[in-house]
ROSE-4610 file (N, C-alpha, C; in Angstrom, 1 decimal, always signed):
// ROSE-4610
residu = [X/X/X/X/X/X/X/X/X/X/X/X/X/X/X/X/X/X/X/X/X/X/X/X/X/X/X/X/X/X/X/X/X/X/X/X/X/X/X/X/X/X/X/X/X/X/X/X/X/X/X/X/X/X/X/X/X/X/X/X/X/X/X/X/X/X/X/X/X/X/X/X/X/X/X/X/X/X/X/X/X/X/X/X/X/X/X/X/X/X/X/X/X/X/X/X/X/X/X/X/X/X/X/X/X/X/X/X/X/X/X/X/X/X/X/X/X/X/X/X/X/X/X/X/X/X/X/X/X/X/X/X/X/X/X/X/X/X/X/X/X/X/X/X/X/X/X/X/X/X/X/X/X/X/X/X/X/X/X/X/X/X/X/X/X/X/X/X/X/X/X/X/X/X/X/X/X/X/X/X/X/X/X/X/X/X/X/X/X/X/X/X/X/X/X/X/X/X/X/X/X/X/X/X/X/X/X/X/X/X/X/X/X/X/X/X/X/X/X/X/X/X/X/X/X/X/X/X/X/X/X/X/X/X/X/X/X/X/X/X/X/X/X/X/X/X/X/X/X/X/X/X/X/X/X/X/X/X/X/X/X/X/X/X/X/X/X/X/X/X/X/X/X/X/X/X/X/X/X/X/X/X/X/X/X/X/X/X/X/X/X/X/X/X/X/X/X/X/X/X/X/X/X/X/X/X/X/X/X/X/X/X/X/X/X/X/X/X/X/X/X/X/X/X/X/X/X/X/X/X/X/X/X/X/X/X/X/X/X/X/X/X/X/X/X/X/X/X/X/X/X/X/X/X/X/X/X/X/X/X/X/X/X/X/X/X/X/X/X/X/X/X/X/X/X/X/X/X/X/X/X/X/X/X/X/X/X/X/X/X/X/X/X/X/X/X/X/X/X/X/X/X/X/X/X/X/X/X/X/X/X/X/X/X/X/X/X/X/X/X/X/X/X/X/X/X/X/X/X/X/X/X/X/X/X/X/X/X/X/X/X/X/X/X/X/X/X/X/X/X/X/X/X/X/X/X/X/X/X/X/X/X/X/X/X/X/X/X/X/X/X/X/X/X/X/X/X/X/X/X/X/X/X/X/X/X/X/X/X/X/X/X/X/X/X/X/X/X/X/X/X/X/X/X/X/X/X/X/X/X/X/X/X/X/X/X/X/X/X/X/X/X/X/X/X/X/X/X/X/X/X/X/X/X/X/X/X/X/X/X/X/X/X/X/X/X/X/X/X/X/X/X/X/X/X/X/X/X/X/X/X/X/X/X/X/X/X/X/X/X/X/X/X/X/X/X/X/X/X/X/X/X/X/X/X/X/X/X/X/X/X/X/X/X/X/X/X/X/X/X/X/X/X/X/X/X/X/X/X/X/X/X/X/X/X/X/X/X/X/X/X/X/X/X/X/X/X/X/X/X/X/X/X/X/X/X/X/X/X]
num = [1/1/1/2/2/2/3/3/3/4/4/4/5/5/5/6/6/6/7/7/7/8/8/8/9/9/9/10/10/10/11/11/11/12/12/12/13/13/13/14/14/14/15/15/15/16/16/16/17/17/17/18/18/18/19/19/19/20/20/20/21/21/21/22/22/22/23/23/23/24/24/24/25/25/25/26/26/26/27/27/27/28/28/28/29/29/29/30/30/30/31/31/31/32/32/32/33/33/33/34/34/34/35/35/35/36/36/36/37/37/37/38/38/38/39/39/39/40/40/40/41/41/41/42/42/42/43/43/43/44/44/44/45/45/45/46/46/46/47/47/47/48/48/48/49/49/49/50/50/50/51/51/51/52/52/52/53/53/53/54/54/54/55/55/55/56/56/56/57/57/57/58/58/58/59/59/59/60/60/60/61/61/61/62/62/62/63/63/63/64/64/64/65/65/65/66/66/66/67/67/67/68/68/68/69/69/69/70/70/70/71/71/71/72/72/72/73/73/73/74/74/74/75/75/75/76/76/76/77/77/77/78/78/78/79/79/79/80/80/80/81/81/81/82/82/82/83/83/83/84/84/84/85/85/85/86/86/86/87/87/87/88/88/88/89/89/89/90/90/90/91/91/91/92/92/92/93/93/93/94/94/94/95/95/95/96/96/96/97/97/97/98/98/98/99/99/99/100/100/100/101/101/101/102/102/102/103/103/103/104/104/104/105/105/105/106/106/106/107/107/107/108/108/108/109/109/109/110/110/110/111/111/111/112/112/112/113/113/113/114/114/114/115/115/115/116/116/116/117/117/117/118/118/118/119/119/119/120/120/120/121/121/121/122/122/122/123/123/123/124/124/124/125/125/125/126/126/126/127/127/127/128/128/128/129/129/129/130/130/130/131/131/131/132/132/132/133/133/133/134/134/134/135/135/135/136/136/136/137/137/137/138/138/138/139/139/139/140/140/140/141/141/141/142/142/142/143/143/143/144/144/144/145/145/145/146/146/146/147/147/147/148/148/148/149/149/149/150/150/150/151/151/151/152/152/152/153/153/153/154/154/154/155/155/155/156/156/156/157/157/157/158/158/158/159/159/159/160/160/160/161/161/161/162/162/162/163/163/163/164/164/164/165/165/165/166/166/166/167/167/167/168/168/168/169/169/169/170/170/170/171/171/171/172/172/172/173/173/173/174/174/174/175/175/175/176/176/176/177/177/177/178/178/178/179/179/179/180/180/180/181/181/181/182/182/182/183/183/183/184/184/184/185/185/185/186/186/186/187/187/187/188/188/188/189/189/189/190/190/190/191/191/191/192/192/192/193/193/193/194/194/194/195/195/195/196/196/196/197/197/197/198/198/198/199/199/199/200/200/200/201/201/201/202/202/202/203/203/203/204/204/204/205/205/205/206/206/206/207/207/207/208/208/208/209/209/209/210/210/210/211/211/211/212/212/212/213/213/213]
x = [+19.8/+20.0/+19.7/+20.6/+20.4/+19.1/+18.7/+17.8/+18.5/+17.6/+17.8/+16.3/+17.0/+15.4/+15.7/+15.1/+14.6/+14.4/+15.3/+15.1/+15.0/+14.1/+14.4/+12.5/+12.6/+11.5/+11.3/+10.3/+9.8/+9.4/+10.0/+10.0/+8.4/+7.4/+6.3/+5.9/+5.1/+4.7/+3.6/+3.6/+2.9/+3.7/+5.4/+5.9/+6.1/+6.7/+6.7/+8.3/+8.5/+9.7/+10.0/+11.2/+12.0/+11.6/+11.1/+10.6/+11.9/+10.8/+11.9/+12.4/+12.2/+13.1/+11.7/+12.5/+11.8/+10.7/+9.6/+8.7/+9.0/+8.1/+8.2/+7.2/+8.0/+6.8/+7.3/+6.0/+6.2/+5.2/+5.8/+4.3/+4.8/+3.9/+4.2/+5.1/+5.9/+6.1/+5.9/+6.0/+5.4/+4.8/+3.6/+3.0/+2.5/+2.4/+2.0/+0.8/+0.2/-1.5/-2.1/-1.1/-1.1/-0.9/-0.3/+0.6/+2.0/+2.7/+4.0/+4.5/+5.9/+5.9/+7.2/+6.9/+7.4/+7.1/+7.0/+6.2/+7.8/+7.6/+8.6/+7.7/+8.4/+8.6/+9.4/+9.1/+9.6/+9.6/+10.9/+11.1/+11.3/+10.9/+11.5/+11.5/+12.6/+12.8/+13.9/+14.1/+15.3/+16.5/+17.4/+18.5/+18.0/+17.6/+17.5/+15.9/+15.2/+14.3/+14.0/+13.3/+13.3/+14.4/+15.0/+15.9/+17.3/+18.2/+19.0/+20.5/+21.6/+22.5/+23.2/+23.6/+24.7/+25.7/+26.6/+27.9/+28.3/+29.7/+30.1/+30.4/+29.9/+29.9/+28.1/+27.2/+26.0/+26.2/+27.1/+27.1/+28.9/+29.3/+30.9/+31.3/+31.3/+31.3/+32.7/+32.6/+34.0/+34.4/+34.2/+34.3/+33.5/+34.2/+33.7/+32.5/+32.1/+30.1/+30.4/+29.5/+28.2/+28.8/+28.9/+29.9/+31.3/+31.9/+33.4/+33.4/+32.0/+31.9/+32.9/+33.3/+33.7/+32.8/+32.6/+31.8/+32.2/+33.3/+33.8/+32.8/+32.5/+31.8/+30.7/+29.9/+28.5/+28.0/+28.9/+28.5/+29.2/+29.0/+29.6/+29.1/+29.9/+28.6/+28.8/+27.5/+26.2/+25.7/+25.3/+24.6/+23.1/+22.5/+21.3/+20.9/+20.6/+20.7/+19.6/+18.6/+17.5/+17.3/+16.8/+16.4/+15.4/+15.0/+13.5/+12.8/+11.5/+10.6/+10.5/+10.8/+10.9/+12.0/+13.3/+14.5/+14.1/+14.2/+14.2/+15.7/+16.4/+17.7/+18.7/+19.3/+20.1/+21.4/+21.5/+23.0/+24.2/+25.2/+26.7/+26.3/+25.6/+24.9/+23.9/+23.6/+22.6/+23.7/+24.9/+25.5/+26.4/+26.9/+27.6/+28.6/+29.6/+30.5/+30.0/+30.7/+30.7/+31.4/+32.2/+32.9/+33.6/+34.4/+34.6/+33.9/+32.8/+31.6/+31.6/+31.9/+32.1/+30.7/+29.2/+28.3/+27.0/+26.6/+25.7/+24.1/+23.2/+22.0/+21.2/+20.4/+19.3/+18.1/+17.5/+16.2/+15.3/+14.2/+14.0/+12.3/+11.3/+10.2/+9.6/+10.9/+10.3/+10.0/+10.8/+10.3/+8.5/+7.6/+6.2/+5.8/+6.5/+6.0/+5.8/+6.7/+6.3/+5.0/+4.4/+3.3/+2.1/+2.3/+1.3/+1.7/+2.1/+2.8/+2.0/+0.8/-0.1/-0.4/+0.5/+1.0/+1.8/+2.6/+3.1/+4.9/+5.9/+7.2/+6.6/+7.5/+7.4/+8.7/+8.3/+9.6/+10.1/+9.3/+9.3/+10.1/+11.0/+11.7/+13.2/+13.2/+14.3/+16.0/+16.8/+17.8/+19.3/+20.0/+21.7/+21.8/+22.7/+23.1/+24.5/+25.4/+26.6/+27.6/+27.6/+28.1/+28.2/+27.0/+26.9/+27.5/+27.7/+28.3/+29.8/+30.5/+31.8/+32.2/+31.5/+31.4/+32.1/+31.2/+31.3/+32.3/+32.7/+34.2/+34.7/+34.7/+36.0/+36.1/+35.3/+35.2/+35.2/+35.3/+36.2/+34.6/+33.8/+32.3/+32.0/+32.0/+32.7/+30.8/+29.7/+28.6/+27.7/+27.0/+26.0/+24.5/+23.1/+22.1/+21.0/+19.5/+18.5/+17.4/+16.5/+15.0/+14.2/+14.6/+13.9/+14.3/+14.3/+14.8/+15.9/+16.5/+17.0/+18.2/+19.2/+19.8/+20.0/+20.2/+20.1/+18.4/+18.5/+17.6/+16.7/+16.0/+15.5/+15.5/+15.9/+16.5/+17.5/+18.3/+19.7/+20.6/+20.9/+21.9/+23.3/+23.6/+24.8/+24.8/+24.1/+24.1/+25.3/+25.6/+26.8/+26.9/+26.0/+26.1/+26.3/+25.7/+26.1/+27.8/+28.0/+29.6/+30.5/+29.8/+31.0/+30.9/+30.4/+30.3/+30.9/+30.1/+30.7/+32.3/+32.8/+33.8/+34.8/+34.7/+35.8/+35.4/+34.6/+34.0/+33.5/+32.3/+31.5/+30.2/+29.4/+28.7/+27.0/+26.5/+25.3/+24.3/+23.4/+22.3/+20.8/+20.0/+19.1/+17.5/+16.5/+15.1/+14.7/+16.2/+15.7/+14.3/+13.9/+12.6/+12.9/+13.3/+13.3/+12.2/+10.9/+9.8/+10.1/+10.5/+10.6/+11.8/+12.6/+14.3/+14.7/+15.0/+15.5/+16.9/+16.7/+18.1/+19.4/+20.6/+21.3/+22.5/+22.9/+24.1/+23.5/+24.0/+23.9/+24.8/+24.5/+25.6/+24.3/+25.2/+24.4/+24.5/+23.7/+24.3/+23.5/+23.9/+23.5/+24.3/+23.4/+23.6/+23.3/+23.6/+23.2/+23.6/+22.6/+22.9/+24.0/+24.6/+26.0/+25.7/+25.8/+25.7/+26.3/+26.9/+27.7/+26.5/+26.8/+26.3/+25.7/+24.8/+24.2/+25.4/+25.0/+25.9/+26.3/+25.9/+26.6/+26.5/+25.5/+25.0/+24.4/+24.4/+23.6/+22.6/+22.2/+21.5/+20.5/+19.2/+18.9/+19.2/+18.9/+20.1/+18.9/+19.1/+18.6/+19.2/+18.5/+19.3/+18.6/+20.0/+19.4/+20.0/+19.3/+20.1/+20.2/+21.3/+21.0/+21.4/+20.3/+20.6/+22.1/+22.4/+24.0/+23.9/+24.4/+24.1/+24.3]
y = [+154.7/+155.0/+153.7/+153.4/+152.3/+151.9/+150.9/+150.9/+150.4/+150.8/+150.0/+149.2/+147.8/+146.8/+146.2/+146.5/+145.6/+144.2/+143.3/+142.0/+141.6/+142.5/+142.2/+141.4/+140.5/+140.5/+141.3/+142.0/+142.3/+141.7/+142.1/+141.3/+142.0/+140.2/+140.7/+139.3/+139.2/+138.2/+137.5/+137.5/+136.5/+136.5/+136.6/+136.0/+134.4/+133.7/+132.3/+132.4/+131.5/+131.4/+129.6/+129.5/+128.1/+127.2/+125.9/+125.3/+124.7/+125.5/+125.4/+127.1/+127.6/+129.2/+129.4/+130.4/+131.8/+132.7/+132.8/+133.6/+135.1/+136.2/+137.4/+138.3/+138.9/+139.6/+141.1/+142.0/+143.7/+144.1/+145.2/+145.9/+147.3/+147.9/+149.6/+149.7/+149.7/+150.0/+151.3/+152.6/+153.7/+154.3/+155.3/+156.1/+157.1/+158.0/+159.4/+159.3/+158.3/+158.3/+157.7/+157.3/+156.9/+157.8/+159.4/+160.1/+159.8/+159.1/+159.2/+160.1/+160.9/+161.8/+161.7/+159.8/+159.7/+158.4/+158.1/+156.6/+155.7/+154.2/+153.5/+151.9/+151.4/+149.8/+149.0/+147.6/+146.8/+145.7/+145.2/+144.0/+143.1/+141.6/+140.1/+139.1/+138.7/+137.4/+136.8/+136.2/+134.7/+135.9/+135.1/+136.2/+135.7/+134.4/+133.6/+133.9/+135.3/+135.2/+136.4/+136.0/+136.4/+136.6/+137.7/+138.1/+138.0/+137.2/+137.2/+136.3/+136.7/+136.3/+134.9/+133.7/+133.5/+133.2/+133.8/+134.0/+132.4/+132.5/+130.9/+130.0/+131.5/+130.4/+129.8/+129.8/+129.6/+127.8/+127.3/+125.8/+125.4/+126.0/+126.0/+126.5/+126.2/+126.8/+127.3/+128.4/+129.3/+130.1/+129.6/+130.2/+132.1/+132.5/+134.1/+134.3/+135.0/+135.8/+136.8/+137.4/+137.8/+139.2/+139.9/+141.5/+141.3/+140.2/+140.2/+139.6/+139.8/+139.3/+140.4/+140.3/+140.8/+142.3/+143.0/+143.7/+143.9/+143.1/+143.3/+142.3/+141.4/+140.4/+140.4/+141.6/+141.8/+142.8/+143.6/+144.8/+144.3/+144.4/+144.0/+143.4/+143.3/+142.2/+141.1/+140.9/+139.4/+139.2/+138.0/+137.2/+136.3/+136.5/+136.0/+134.9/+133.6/+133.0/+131.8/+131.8/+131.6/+129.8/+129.3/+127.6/+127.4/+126.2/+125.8/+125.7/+125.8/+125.7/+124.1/+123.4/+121.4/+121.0/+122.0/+122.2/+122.1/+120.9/+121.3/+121.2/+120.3/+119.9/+120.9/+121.9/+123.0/+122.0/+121.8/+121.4/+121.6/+121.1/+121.7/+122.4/+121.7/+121.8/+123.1/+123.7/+125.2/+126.1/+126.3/+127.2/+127.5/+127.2/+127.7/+128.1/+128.7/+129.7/+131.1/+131.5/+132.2/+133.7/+133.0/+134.9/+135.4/+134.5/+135.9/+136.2/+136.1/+137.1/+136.1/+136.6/+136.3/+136.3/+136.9/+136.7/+136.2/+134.5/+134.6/+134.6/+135.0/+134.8/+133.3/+132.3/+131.4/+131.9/+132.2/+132.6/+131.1/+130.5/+129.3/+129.3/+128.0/+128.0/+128.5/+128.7/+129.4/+130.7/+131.2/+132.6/+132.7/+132.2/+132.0/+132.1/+131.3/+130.8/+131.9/+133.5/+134.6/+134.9/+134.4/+135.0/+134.4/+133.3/+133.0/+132.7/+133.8/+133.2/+132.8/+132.9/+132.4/+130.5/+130.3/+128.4/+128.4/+129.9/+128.9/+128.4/+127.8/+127.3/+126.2/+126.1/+125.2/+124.3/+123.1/+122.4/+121.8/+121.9/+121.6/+122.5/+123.2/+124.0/+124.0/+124.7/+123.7/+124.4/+123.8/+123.9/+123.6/+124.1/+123.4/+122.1/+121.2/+120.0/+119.9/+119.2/+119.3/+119.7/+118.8/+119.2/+120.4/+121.2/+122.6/+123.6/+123.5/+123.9/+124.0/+123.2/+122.2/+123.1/+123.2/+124.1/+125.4/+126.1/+127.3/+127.7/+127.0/+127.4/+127.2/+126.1/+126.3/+127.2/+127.7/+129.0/+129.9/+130.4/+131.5/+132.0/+131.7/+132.4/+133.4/+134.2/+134.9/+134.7/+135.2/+135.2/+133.9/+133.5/+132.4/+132.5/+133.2/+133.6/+132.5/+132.4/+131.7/+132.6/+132.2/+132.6/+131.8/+131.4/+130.9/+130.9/+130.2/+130.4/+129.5/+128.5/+127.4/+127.4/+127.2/+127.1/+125.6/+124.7/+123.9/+122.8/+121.3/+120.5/+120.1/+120.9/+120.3/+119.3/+119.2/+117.9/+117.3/+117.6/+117.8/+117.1/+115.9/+115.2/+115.9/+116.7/+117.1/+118.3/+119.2/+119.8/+120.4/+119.1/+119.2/+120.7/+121.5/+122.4/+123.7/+124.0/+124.7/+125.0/+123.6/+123.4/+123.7/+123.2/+123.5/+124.8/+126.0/+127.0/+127.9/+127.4/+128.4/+127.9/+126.8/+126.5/+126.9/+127.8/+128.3/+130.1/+130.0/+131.9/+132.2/+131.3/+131.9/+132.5/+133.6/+133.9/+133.8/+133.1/+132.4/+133.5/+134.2/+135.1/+134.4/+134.3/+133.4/+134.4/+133.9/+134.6/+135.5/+135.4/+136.7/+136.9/+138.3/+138.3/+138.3/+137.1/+137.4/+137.6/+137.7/+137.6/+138.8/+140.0/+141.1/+141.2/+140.1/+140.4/+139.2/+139.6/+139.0/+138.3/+137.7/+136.8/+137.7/+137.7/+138.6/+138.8/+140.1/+140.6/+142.0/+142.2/+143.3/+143.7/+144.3/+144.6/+144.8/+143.9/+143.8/+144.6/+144.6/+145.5/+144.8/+144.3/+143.0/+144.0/+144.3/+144.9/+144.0/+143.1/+142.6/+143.5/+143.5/+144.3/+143.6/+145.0/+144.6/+144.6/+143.5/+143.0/+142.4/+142.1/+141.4/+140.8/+139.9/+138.7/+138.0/+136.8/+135.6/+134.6/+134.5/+133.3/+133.9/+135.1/+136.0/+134.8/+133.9/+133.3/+133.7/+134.6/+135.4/+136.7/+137.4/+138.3/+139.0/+139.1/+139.9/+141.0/+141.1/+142.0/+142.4/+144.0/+144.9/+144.5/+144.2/+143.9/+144.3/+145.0/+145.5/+144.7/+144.8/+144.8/+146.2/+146.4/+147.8/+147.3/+147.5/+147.4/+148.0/+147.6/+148.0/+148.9/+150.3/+151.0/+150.4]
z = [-86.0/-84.6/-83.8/-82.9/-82.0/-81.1/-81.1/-80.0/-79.0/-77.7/-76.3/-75.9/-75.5/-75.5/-74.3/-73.5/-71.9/-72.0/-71.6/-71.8/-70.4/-69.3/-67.8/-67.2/-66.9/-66.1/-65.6/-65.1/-63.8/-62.9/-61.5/-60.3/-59.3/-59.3/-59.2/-58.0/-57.2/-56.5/-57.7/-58.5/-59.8/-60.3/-60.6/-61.6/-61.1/-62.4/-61.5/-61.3/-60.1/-59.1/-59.3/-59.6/-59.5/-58.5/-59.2/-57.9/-56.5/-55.2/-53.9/-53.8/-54.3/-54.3/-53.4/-52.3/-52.1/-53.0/-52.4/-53.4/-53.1/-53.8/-53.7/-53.1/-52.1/-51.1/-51.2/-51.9/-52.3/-51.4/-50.4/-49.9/-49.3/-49.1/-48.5/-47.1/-46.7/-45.3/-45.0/-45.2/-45.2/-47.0/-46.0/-47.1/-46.9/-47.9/-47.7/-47.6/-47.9/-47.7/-46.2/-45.6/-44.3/-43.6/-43.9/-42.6/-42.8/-43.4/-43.2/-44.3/-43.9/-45.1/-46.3/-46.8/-47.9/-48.2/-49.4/-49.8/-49.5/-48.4/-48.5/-49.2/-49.9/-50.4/-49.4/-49.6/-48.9/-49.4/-50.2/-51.0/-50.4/-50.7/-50.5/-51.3/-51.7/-53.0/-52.9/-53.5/-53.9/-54.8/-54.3/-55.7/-56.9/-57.1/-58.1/-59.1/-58.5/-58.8/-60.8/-61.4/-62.7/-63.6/-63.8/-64.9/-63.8/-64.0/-62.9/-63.2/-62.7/-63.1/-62.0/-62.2/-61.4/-61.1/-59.9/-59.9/-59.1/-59.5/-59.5/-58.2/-56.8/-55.6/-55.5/-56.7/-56.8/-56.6/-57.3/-57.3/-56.8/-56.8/-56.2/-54.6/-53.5/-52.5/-52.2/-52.3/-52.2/-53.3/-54.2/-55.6/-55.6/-56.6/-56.5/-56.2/-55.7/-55.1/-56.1/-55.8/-57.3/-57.3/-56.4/-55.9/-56.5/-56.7/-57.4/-58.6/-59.4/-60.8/-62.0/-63.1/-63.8/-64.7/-63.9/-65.5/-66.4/-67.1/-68.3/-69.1/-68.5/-69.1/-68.9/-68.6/-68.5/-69.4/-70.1/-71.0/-72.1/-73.4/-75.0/-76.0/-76.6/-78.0/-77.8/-77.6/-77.5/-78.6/-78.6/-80.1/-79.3/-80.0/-79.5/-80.8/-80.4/-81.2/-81.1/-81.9/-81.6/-82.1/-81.4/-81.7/-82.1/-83.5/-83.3/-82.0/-82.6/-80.8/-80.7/-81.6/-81.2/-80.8/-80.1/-80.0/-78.1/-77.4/-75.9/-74.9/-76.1/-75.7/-76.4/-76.0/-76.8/-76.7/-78.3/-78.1/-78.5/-79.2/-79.6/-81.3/-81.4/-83.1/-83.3/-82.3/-82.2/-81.9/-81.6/-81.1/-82.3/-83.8/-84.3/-84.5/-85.5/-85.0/-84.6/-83.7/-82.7/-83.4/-84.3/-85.0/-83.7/-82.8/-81.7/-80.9/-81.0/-80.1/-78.8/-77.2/-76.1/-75.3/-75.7/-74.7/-75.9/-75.2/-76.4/-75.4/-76.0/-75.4/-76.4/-75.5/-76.1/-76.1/-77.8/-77.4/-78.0/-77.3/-77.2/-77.7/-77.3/-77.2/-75.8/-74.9/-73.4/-73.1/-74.5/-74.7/-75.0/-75.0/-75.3/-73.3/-72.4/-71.1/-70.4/-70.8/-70.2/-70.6/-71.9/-71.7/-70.9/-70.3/-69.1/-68.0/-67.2/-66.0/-64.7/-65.2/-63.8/-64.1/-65.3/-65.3/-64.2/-63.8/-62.2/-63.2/-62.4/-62.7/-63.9/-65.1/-66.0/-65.8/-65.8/-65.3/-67.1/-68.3/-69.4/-70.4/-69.7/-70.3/-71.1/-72.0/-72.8/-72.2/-72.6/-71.8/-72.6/-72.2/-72.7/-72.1/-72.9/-72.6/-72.4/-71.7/-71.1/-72.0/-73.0/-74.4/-74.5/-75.0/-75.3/-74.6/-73.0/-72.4/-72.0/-72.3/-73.0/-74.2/-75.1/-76.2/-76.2/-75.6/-74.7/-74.3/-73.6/-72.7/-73.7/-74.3/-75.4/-76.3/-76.6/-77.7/-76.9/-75.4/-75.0/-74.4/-74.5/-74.2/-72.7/-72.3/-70.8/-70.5/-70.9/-70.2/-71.2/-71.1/-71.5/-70.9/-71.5/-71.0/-72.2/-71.0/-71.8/-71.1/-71.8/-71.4/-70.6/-69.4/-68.9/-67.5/-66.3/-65.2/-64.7/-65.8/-65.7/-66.9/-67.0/-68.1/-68.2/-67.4/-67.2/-67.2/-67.5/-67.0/-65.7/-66.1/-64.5/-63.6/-62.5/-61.6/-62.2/-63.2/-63.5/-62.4/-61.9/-61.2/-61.4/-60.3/-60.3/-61.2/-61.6/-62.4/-63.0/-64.4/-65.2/-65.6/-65.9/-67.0/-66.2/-65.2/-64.4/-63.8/-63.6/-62.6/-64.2/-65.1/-66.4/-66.3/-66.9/-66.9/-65.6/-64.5/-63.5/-63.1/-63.3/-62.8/-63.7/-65.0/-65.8/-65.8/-64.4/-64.6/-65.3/-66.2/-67.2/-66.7/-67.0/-65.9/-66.8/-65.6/-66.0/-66.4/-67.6/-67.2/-67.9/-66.8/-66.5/-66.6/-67.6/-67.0/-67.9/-69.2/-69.8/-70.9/-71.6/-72.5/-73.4/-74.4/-75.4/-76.5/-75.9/-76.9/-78.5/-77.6/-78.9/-79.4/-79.2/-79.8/-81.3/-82.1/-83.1/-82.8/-83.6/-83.4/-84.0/-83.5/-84.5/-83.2/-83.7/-83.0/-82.3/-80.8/-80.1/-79.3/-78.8/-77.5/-76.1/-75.1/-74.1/-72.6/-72.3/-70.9/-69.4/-68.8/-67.4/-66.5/-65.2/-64.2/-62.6/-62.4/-61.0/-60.1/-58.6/-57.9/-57.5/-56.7/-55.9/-54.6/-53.8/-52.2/-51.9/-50.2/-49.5/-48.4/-48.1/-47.0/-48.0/-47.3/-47.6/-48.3/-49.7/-50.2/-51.4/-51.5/-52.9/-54.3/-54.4/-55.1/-56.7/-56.3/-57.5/-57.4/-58.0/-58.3/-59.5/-58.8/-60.2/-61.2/-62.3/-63.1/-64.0/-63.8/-65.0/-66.3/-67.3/-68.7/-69.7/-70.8/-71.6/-73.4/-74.0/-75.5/-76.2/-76.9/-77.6/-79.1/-80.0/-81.7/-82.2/-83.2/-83.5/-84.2/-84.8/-85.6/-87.6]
């Protein structure tokens, strides 16, 4: 029987947030313990914040928002494909053949950083290199995901890897947990919310892996 595995952050004002993003502010605005007669939340964060996808007016201005993403390319079989942890530069040489398979996930040494998140943003996190990205498109790749909040180098001049990807509609999913997933083949399921205004830049996304039978 299949499983289904949560590869989602939870969005928490202690998770760590990309340096320069928006932090996250959770609090009651009504409660039944106050007199009001229904418990309300009251969320504030970055689209950019934990498990989150981005859509390609994120670095392209004009280019699709995050509400006219494909969900064809957010649900199917994914490959999760895991790097030594002395691996910080992911390059053309980690990614393999592909067999076909259109959504790959990176599981890295950043998969360890969720376990202490009160370190705050790691800027030492490993990443694709432009190459690798180059790659990708060429092998047809529709989604490209890592474990960390960056798929890219930090302070990245121009961020090649980004503009390669988003500029052929490949869609970025950023932040994910891979601590309890094996490397292998799944089928994935990425849900970003759907909204209009701001810069439709991106979104966080419920995401799941589900085992193959």
């Amino acid at each position: 029987m299949s499983e289904l595995i949560d590869i989602t952050i939870g969005i928490s004002p202690e998770m760590p947030i990309y340096k320069g993003d928006p932090g996250v502010e959770i609090r009651s605005f009504k409660a039944i313990a106050t007199g009001s007669s229904a418990n309300v939340s009251q969320v504030s964060f970055g689209v950019h914040s934990g498990t989150h996808v981005d859509a390609p007016n994120h670095f392209i201005d004009g280019a699709r928002r995050v509400d006219a993403l494909d969900p064809e390319k957010l649900i199917g079989r994914c490959r999760v494909i895991e790097v030594p942890d002395d691996v910080v530069a992911i390059g053309p040489e980690h990614v393999g053949d592909l067999g076909g398979v259109k959504r790959v996930l990176f599981k890295s040494r950043n998969s360890q950083f969720w376990d202490t998140p009160e370190d705050g943003f790691r800027s030492d996190f490993s990443y694709l290199v432009p190459e690798a990205a180059k790659l990708l498109v060429e092998k047809g790749v529709v989604l490209v995901g890592i474990d960390y909040l960056s798929i890219e180098k930090s302070g990245s001049p121009g961020h090649p890897v980004h503009v390669e990807l988003l500029s052929h509609e490949v869609v970025i999913l950023e932040g994910v947990d891979l601590r309890k997933v094996d490397a292998g083949e799944y089928d994935i399921i990425c849900l970003p919310l759907k909204y209009t205004g701001g810069n439709g830049d991106g979104s966080p996304a419920r995401t799941f892996l589900r085992t193959l039978d």
